[in-house]
C-alpha atoms as a printed R data frame, in Angstrom:
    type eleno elety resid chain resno       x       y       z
1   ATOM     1    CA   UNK     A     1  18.621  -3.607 -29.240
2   ATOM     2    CA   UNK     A     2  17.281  -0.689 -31.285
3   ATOM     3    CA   UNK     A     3  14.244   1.406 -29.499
4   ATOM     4    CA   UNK     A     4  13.859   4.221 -31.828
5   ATOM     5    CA   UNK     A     5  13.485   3.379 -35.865
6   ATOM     6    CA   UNK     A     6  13.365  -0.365 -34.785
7   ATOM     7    CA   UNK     A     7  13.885  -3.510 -37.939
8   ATOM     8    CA   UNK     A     8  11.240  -5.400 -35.346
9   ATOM     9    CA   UNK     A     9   8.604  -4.972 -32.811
10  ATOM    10    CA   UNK     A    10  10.314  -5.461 -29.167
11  ATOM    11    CA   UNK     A    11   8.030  -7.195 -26.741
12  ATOM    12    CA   UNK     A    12   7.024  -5.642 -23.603
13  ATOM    13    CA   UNK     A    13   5.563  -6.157 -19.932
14  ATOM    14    CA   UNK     A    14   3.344  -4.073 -18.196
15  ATOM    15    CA   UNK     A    15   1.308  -4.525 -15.092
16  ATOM    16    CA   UNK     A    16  -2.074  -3.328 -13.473
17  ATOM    17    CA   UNK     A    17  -1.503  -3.297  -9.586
18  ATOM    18    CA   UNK     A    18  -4.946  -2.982  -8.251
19  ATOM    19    CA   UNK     A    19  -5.287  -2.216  -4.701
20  ATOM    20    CA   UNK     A    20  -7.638  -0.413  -2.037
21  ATOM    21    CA   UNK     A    21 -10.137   0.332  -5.943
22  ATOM    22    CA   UNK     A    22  -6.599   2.089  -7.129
23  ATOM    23    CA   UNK     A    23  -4.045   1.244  -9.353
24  ATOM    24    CA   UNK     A    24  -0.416   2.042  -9.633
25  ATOM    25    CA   UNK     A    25   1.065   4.363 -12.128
26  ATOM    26    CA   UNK     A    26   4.253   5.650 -12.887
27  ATOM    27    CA   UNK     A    27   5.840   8.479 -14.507
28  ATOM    28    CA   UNK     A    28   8.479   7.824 -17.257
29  ATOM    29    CA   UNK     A    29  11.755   9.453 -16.580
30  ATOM    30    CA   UNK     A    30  12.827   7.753 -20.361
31  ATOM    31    CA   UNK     A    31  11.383   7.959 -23.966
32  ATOM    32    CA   UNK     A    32   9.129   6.956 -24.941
33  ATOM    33    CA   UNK     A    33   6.588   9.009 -22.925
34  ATOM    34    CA   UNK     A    34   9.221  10.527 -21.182
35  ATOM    35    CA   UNK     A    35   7.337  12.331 -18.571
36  ATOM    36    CA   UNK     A    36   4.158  10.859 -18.888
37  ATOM    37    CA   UNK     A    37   1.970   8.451 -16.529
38  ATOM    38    CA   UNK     A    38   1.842   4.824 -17.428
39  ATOM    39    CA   UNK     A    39   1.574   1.249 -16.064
40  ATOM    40    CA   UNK     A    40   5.096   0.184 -14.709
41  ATOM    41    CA   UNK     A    41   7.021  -2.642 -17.250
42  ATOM    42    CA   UNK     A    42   9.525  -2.086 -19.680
43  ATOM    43    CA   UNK     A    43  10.985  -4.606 -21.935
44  ATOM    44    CA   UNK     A    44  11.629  -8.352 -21.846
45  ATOM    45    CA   UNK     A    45  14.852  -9.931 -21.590
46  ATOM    46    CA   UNK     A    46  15.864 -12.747 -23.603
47  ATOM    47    CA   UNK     A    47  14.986 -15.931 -21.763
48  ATOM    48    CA   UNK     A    48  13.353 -14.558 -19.747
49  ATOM    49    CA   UNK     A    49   9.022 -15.558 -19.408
50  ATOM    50    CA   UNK     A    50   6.518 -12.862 -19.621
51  ATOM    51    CA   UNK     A    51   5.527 -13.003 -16.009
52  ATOM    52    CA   UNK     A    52   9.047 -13.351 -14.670
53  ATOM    53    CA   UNK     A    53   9.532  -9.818 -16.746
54  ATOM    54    CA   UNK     A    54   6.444  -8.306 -15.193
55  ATOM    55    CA   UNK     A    55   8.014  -8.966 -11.925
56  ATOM    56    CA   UNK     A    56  11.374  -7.621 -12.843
57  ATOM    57    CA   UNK     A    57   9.814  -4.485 -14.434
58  ATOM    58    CA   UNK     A    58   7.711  -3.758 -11.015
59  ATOM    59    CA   UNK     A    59  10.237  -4.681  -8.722
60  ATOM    60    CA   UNK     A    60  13.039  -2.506 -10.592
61  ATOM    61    CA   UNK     A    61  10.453   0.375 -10.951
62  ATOM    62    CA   UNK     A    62   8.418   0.725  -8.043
63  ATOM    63    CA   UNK     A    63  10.024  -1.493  -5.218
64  ATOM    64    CA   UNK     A    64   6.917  -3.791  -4.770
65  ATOM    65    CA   UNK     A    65   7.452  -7.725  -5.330
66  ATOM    66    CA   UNK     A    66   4.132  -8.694  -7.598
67  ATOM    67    CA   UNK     A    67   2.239 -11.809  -8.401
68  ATOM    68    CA   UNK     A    68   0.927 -11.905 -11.909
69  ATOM    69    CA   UNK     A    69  -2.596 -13.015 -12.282
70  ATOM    70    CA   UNK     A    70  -3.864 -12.991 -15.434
71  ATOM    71    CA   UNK     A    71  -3.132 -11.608 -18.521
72  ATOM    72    CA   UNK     A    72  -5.848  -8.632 -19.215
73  ATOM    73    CA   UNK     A    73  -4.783  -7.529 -22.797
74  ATOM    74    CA   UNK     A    74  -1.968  -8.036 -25.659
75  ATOM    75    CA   UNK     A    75  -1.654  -4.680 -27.285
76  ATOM    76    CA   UNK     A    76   0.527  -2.877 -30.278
77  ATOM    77    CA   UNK     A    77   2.037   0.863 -29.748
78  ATOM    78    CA   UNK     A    78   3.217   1.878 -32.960
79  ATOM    79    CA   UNK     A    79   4.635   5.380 -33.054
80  ATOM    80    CA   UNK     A    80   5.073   6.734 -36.510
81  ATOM    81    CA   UNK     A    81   7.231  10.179 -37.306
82  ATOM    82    CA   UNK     A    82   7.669  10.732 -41.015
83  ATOM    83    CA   UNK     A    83   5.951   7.966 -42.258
84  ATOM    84    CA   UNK     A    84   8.787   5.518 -40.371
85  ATOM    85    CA   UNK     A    85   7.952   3.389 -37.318
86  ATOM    86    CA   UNK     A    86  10.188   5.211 -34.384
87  ATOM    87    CA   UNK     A    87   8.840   2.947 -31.801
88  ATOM    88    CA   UNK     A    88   6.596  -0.444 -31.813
89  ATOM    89    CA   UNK     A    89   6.243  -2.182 -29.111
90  ATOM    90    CA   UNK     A    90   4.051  -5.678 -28.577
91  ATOM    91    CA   UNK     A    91   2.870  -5.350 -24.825
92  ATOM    92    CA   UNK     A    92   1.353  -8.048 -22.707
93  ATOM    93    CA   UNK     A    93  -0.074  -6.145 -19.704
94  ATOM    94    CA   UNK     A    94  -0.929  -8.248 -16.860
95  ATOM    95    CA   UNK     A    95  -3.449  -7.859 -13.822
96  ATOM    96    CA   UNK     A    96  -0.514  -8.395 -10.929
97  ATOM    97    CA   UNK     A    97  -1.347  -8.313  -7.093
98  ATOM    98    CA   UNK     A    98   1.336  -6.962  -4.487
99  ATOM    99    CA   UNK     A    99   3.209  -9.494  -2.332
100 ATOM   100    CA   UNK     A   100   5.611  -6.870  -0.764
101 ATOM   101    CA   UNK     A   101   8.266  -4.639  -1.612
102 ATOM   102    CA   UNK     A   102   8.712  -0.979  -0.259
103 ATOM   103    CA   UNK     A   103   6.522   1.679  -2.645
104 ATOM   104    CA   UNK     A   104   9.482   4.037  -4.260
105 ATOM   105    CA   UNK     A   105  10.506   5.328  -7.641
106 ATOM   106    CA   UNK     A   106  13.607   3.932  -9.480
107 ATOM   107    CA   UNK     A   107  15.482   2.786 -12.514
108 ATOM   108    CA   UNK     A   108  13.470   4.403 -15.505
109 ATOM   109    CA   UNK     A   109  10.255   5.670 -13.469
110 ATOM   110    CA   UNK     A   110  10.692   9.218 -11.265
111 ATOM   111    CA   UNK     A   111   7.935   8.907  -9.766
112 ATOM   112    CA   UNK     A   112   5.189   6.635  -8.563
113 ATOM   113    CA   UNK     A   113   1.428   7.266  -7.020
114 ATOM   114    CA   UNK     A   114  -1.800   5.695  -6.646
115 ATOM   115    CA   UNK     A   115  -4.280   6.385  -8.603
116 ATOM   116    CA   UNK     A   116  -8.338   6.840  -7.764
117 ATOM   117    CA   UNK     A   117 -10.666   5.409 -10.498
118 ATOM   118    CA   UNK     A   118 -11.873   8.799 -11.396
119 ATOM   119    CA   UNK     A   119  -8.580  10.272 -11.686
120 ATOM   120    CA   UNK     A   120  -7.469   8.046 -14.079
121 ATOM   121    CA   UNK     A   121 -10.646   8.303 -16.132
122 ATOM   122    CA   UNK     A   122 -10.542  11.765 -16.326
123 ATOM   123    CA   UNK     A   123  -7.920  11.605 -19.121
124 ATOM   124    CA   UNK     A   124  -6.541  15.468 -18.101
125 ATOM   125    CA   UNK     A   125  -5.347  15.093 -14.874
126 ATOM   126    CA   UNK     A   126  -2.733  12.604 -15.960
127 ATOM   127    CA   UNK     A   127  -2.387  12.810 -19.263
128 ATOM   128    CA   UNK     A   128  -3.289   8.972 -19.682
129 ATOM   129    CA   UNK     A   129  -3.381   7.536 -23.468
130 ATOM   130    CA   UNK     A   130  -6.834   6.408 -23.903
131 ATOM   131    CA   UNK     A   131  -5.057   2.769 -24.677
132 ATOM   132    CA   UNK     A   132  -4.121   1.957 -21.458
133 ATOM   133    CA   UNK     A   133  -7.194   3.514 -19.630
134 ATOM   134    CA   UNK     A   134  -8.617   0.671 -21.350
135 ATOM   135    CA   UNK     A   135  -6.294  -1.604 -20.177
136 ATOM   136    CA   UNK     A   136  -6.569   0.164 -16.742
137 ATOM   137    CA   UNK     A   137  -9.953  -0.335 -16.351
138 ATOM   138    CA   UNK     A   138 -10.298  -3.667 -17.765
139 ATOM   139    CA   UNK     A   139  -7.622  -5.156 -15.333
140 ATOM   140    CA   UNK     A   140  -9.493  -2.839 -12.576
141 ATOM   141    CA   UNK     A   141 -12.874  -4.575 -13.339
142 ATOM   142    CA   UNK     A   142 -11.076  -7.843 -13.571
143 ATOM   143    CA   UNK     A   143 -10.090  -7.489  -9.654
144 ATOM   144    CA   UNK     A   144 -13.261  -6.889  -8.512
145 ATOM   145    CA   UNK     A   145 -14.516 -10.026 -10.142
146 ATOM   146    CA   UNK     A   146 -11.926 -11.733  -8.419
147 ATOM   147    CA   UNK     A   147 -12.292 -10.117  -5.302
148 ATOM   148    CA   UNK     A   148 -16.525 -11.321  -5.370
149 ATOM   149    CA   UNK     A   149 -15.783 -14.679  -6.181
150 ATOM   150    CA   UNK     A   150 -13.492 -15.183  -3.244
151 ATOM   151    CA   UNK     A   151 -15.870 -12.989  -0.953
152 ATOM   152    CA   UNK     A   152 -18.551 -16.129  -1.832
């Protein structure tokens, strides 16, 4: 399968781990974003369901076992270098709680941290593409809406 300069879009995973009002990022030790914070995930596998590859991402990235909950958004990430598509990627990112696991780095991620609500809105501190602070704070405001209805 072709990443860069792609003849399709490749579908991806991603996950927003809420917990304690923070959410889990992790910083991509692979292009894309190679460097840079993001939600864990990373591609599907063939046969394999989206929420089966949100688990697999998180689990091979961070060490935490997840349970998806809902899907928050279906996004495109086209990047473009000299007028051809170099990477475009179809991502379903999904509000996911954690079930267990052990919190450490690994396979494509070298490094992993919580994140505070006003650090990731503050854009600088982490570098965050304004796309998935979106996301971010759509699957953050999602939990909490969860989290009243079950305090009822």
């Amino acid at each position: 399968m072709q990443r860069e300069f792609p003849s399709t879009p490749l579908l991806a995973v991603g996950a927003v781990i809420i917990e304690a009002e923070r959410v889990l990022l992790v910083r991509r030790g692979a292009e894309p974003l190679k460097g840079h914070w993001s939600l864990p995930g990373g591609l599907l596998e063939v046969g394999e369901s989206l929420t089966e590859g949100v688990k697999r991402e998180v689990r091979e990235e961070t060490g935490l076992v997840v349970e998806p909950v809902e899907l928050i958004e279906l996004i495109d990430k086209i990047h473009r270098e000299d007028n051809r598509v170099r990477y475009h990627y179809v991502i379903a990112d999904y509000l996911c709680r954690v079930a267990g696991g052990v919190l450490l780095a690994a396979s494509d991620a070298d490094a992993v941290r919580w994140v505070e609500r006003a650090e990731w809105n503050s854009h600088s501190a982490l570098n965050l593409d304004p796309v998935t602070v979106r996301v971010i704070e759509a699957g953050w405001q999602r939990a909490r809406e969860l989290d009243q209805r079950k305090e009822r």
